[in-house]
N, C-alpha and C positions, 0 to 999 in steps of 0.2 A: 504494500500500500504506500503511496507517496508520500510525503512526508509533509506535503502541502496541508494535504487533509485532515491529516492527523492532528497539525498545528491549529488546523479551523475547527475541526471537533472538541479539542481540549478548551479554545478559547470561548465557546459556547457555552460550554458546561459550565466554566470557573464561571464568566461573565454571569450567566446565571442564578451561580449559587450565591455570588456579591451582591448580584443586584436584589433575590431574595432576603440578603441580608440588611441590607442597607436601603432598603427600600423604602421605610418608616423615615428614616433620618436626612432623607434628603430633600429639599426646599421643592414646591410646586411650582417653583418661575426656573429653577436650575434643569427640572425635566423637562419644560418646556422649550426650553433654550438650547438642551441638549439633542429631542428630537429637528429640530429646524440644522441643527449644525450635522447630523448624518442624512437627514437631506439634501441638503448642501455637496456634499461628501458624495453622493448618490449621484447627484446629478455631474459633476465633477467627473467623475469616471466615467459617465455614458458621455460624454461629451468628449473625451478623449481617446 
């Protein structure tokens, strides 16, 4: 298996298991800020 995947597999999970974690403590303007900036990011790379 490539090693690519592996790195996006693991990154999902942790990502996951932080964002379960800290999900209480983080600001409702900081989530929002934060979805707009991997849209951003989204669009970014279809563009390229």
């Amino acid at each position: 298996m490539p090693i690519g995947i592996m790195i996006n597999v693991l990154s999902v999970i942790v990502g996951g298991i932080i964002g379960a974690g800290m999900g209480d403590k983080l600001q409702a303007d900081f989530k929002e800020k934060l979805n707009m900036i991997f849209g951003a990011c989204s669009m970014g790379m279809g563009i390229s």
